[in-house]
C-alpha positions as CSV (number, residue, x, y, z in Angstrom):
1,X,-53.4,41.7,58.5
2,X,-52.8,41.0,55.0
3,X,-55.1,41.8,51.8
4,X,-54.4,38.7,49.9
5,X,-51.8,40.3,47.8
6,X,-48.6,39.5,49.9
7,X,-46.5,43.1,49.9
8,X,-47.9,44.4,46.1
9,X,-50.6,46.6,47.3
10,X,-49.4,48.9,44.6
11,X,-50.8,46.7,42.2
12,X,-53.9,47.1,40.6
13,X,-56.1,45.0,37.4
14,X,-57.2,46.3,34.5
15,X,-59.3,45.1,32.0
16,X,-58.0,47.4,28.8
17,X,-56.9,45.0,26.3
18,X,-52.6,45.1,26.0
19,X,-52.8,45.9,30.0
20,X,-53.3,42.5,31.5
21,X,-54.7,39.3,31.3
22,X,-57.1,39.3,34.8
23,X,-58.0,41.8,37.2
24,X,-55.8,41.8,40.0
25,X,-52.7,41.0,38.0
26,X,-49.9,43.6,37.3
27,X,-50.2,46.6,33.9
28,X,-47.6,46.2,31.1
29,X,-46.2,49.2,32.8
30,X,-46.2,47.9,36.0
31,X,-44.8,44.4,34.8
32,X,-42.0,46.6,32.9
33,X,-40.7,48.0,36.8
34,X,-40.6,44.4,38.6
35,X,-37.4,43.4,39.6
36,X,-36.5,39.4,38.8
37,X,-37.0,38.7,42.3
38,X,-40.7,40.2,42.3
39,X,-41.4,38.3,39.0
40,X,-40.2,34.9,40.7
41,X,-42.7,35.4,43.7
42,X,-45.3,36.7,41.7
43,X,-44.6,34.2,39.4
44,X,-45.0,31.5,41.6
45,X,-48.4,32.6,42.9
46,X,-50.1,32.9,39.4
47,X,-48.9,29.5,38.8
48,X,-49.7,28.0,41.6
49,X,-46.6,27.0,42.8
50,X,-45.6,26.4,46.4
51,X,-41.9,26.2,47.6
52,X,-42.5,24.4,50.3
53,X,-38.4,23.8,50.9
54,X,-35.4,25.1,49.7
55,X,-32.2,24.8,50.8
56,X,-28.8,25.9,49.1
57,X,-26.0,22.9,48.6
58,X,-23.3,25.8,49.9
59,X,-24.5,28.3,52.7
60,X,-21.1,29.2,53.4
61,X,-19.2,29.6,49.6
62,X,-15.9,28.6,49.6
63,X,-15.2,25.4,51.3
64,X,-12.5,23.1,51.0
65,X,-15.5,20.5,50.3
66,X,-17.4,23.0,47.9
67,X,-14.0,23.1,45.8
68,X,-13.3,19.5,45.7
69,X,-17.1,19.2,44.6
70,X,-16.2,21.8,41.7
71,X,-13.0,19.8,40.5
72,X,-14.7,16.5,40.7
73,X,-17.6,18.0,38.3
74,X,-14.8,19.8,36.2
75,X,-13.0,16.5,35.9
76,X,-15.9,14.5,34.0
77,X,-16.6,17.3,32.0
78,X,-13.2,17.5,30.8
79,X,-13.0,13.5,30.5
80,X,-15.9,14.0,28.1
81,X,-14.0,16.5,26.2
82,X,-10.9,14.5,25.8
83,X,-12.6,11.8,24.8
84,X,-14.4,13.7,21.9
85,X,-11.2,14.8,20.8
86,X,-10.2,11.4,21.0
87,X,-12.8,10.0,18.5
88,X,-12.0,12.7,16.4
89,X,-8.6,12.2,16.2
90,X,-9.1,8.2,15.7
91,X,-11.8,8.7,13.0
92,X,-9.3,11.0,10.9
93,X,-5.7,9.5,11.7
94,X,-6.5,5.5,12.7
95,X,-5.5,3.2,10.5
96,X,-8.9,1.7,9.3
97,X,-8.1,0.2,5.7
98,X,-8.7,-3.6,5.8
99,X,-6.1,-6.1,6.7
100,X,-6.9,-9.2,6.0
101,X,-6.0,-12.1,8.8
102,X,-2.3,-12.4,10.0
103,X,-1.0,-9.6,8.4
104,X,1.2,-7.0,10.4
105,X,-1.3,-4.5,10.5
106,X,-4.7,-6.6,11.5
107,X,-4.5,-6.1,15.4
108,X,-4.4,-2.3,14.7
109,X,-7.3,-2.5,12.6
110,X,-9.8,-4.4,14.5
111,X,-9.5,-2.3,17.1
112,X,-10.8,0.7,14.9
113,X,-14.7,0.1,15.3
114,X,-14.2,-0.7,19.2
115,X,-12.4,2.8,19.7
116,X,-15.0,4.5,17.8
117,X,-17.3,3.3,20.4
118,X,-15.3,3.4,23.3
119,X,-14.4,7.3,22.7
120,X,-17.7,8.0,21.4
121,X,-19.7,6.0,24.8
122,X,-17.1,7.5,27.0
123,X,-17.9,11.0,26.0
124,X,-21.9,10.9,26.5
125,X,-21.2,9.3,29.9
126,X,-18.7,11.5,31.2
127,X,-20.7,14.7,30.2
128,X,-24.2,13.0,31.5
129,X,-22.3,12.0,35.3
130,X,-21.1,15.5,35.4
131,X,-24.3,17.1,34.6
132,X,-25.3,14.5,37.3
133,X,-22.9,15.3,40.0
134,X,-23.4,19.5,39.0
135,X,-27.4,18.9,40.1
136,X,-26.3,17.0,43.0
137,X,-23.5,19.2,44.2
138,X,-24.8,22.9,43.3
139,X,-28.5,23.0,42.6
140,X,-30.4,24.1,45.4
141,X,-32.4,21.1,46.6
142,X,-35.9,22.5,46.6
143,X,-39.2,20.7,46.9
144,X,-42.5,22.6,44.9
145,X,-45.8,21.6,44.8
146,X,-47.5,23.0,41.7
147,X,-51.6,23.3,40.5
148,X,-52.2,21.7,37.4
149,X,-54.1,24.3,35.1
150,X,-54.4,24.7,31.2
151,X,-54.7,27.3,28.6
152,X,-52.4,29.2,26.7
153,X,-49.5,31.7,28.6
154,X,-50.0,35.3,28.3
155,X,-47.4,38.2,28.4
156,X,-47.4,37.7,32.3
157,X,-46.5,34.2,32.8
158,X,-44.0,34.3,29.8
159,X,-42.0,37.0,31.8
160,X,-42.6,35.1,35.0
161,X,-41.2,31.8,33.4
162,X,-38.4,34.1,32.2
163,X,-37.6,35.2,35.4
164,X,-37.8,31.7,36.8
165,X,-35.2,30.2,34.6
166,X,-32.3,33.6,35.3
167,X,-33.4,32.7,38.5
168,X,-32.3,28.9,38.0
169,X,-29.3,29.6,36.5
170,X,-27.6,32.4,39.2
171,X,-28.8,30.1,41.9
172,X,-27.1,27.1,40.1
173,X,-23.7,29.4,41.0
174,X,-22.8,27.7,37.6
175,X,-21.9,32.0,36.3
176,X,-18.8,32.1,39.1
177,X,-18.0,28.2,38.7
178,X,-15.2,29.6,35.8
179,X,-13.5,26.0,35.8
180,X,-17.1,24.0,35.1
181,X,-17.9,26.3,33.0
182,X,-14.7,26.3,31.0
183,X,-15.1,22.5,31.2
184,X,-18.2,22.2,30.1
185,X,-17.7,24.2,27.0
186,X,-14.4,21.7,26.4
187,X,-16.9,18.7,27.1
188,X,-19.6,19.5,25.4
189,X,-17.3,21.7,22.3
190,X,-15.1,18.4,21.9
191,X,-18.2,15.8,21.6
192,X,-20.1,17.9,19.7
193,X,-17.4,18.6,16.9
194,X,-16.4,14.7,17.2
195,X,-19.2,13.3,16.5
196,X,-20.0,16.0,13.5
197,X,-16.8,14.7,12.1
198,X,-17.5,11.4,12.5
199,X,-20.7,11.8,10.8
200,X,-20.0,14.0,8.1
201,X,-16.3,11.8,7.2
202,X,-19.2,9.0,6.4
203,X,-20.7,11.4,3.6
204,X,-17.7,13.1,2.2
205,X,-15.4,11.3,-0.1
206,X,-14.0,11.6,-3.7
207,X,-15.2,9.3,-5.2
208,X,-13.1,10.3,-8.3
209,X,-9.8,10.3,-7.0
210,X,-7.6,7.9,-9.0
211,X,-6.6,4.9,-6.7
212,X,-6.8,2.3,-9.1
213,X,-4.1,0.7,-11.0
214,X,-5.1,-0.1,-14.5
215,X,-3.2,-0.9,-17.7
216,X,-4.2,2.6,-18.8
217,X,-2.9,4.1,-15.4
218,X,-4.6,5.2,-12.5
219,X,-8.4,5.3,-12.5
220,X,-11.5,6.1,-10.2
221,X,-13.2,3.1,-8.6
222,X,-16.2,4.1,-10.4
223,X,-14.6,3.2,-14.1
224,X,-13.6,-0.4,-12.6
225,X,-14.1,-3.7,-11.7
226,X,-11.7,-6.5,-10.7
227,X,-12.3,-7.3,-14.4
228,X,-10.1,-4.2,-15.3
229,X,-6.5,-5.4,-16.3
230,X,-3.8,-4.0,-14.3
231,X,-1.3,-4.8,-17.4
232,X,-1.5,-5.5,-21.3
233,X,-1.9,-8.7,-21.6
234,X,-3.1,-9.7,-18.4
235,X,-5.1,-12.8,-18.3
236,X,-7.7,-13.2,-16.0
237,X,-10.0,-16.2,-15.7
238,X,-13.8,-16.7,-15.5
239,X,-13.9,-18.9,-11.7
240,X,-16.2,-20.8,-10.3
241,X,-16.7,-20.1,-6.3
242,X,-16.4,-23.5,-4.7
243,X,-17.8,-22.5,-1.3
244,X,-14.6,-24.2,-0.1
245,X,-12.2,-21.5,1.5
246,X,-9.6,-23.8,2.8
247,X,-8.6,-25.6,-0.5
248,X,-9.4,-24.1,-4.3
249,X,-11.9,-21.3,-3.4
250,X,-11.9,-21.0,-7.0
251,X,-11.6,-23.1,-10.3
252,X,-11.5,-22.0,-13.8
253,X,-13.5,-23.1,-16.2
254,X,-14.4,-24.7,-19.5
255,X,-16.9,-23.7,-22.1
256,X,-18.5,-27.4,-21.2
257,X,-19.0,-26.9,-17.6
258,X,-21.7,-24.8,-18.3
259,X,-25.1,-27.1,-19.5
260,X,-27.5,-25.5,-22.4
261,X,-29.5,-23.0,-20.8
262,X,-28.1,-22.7,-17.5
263,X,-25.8,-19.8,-15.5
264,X,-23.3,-19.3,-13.3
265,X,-21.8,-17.0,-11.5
266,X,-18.3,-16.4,-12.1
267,X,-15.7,-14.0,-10.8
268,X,-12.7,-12.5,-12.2
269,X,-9.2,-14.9,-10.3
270,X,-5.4,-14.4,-11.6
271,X,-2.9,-17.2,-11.3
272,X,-1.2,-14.5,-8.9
273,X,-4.3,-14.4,-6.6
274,X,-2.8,-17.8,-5.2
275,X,-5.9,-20.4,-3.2
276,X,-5.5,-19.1,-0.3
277,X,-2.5,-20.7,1.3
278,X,-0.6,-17.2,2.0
279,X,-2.1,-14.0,3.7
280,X,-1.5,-12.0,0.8
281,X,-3.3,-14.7,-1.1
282,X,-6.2,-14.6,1.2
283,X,-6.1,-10.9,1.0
284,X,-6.9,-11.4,-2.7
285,X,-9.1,-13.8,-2.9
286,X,-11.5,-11.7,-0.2
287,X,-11.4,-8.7,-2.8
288,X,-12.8,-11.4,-5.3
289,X,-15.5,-12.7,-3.2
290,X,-16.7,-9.0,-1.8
291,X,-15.9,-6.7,-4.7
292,X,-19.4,-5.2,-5.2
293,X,-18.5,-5.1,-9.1
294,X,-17.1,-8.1,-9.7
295,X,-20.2,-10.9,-10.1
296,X,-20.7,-12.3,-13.6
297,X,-23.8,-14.4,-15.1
298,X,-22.1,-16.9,-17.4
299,X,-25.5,-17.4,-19.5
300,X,-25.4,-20.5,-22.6
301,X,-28.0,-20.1,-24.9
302,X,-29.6,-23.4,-26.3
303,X,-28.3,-24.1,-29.7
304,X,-32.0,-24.1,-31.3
305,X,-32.2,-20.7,-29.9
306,X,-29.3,-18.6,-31.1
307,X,-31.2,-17.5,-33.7
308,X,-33.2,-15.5,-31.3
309,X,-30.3,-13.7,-30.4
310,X,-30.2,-9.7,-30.8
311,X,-26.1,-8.1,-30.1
312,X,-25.9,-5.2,-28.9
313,X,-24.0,-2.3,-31.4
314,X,-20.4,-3.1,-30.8
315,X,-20.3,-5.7,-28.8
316,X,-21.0,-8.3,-31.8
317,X,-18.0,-10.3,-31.0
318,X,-18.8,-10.2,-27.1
319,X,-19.7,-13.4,-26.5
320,X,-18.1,-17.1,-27.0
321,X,-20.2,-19.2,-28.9
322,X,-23.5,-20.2,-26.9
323,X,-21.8,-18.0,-24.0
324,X,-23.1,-14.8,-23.0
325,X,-21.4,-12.9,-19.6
326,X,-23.0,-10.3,-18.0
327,X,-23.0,-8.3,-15.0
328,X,-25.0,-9.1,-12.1
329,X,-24.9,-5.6,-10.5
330,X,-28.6,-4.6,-12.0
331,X,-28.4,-1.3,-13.7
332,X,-31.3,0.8,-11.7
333,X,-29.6,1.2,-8.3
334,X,-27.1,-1.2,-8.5
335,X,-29.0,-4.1,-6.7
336,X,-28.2,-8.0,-7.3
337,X,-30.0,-9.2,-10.3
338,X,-29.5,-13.0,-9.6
339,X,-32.1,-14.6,-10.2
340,X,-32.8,-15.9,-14.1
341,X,-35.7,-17.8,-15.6
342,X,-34.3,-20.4,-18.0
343,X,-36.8,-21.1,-20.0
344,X,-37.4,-17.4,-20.9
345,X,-34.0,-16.1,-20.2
346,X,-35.2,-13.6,-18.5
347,X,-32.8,-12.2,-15.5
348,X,-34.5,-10.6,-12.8
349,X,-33.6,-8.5,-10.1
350,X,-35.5,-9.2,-7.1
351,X,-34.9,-5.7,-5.5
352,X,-37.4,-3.4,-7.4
353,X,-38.7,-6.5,-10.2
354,X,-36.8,-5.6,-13.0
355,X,-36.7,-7.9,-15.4
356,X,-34.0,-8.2,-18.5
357,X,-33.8,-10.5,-21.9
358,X,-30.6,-12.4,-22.1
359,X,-31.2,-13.2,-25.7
360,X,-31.7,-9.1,-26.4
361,X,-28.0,-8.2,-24.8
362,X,-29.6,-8.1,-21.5
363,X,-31.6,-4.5,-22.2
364,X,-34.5,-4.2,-19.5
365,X,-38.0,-5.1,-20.2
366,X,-39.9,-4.9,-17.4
367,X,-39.2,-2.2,-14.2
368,X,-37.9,0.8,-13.6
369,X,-34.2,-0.2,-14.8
370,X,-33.5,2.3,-18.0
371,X,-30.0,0.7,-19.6
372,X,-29.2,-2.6,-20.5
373,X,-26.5,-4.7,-18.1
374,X,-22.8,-4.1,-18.7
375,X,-21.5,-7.2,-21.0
376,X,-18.5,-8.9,-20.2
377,X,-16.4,-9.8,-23.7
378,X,-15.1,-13.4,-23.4
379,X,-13.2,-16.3,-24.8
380,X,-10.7,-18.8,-24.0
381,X,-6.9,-19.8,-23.4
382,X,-4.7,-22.1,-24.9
383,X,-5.5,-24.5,-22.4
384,X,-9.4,-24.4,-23.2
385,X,-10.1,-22.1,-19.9
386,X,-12.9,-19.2,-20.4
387,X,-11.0,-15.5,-20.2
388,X,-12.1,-12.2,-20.1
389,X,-11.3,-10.7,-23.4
390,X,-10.5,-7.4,-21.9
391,X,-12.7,-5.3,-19.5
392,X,-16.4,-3.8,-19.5
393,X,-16.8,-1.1,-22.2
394,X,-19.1,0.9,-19.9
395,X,-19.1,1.6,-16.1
396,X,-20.5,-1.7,-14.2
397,X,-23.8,-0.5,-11.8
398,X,-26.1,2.2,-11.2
399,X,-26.1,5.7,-13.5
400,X,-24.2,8.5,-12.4
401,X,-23.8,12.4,-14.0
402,X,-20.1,11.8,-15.3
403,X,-20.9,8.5,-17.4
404,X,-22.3,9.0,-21.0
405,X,-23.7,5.5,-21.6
């Protein structure tokens, strides 16, 4: 006839504090000696937890079927690890510098992004079917029915849990599966330093490596603009974007385009940067449009207000006449500052509100911007067309350590 206590009559309560939590539950001593198959049962019974079946996906180890079951887990697995070494290698060896439309290399190139994903999707779905088909295939299938209690876990049921879970894992046979487990550390290894990789290649980059050409030589992108001459000499003209990109996507201009008091944007086109007609000049004229540095506020003061004007140290002979070029890349964190009260010529960046005077060489007024806006020095042709009279004396954009202005 049993006592209640199911086999552990040696057991015995205690109500000395470090001995147990509740009489009739195992010493620290006691708890110490128990085997992992005595802390499972007992385990069980404090939590009140009933295995009501359990069955083991193998009784006889072995099988044809059990080994085809193995391979078929150890195949996903491995499919997830090939395909993290597969983003990795794409992300560091694929060929993902832009090439603009009908060139030789564009097929290659818009298929960078979709391999990203494809490796990257492939990977998390192999390694989640395999877990999948490992619970399936190996797990015991077991049904519990468990009491719902609360508190906090004492000394007992943390060792009890412990058991539990070495008790999960040797009856998951995954210890002996050598192939799954040798696949799952290939899976999981390979996604794991993939992605990293992937992640981190995002963050690291130099940004003062000289790729650049300039008429000075190589220089970081930092130090330019497509406002930077490549050669002496080179002459490059203050455009108008015509919104048209099938005929004349850009137009030079004249000093009377421009009415008294109002702006423009303008951006920095060579006679060698073609309309558009060619893939190279496409190529070009795309740099134009999306080069982060290259937008210019053509700003022409009113005549009766010149005398308002305040230029900047240096840059005396900066402007044209009534025109006045600045950058429209704010100077706070590099934001768009394109909007301009003409009235007050005031420029304002809409971002984080500050505000600069275009009759006081752009210096901020209002906001948290610190440094005036980077001037453009300009004139004109022979022909009458607005130039840039060589590039920005100061880095276009947001502060950084190396700059001293």
């Amino acid at each position: 006839m049993s006592d209640g206590r199911d086999g552990h009559d040696d057991l015995k309560g205690s109500d000395t504090p470090g001995q147990t939590g509740e009489p009739g539950q195992p010493t620290d001593a006691q708890l110490a000696e128990m085997s992992r198959e005595q802390l499972l049962e007992l385990g069980g019974k404090i939590d009140g937890v009933e295995i009501v079946y359990k069955e083991e996906r193998w009784p006889v180890p072995g099988t044809k079927a059990e080994k085809r079951a193995e391979r078929t887990v150890a195949y996903w697995l491995l499919l997830a690890g090939f395909s993290g070494l597969a983003l990795l290698l794409i992300f560091l060896f694929w060929p993902w510098e832009y090439q603009p439309y009908g060139s030789p290399g564009e097929f290659i190139y818009t298929l960078t992004t979709p391999l990203y994903g494809l490796t990257f999707g492939l990977s998390i779905l192999a390694i989640g079917v395999g877990a999948v088909l490992f619970q399936k295939k190996f797990i015991p299938e077991e049904i519990s029915i468990q009491d719902r209690h609360d508190g906090s876990s004492p000394e007992l049921h943390r060792r009890t849990v412990a058991a539990n879970l070495g008790d999960a894992l040797e009856s998951s046979t995954l210890k002996r599966r050598k192939l799954i487990g040798l696949s799952l550390g290939i899976g999981f290894g390979a996604f794991g330093l993939g992605t990293l990789v992937a992640f981190m290649g995002g963050l690291i980059k130099n940004p003062w490596k000289p790729v650049v050409p300039t008429a000075e030589g190589m220089k970081a992108v930092l130090w330019t603009s497509g406002w930077t001459p490549r050669f002496e000499g080179e002459t490059i003209f203050l455009a108008r974007a015509t919104g048209n990109p099938g005929e004349s996507p850009f137009i030079k201009m004249r000093p009377e385009d421009i009415d008294a008091g109002g702006m423009e944007t303008v951006f920095p086109w060579r006679e060698s940067d073609g309309d558009g007609t060619t893939v190279e000049s496409e190529h070009h004229l795309t740099e134009i449009s999306y080069g982060v540095r290259n937008p210019v506020m053509l700003i022409r003061i009113r005549p009766g207000d010149m005398n308002r004007v305040v230029k900047r140290q240096g840059q005396e002979s900066f402007n044209f006449g009534e025109l006045f070029a600045y950058t429209k890349v704010c100077s706070h964190l590099g934001c768009p500052s394109s909007l301009y009260e003409q009235q007050t010529y005031r420029i304002l960046c809409p971002c984080h509100q500050s505000q600069f005077d275009a009759l006081h060489f752009a210096r901020p007024i209002f906001g948290p911007a610190a440094r005036a806006l980077a001037q453009l020095p300009i004139t004109i042709d022979q022909d009458g067309y607005l130039v840039a009279n060589g590039d920005f004396i100061e880095p276009v954009g947001p502060a950084f350590w190396e700059r001293t202005s």
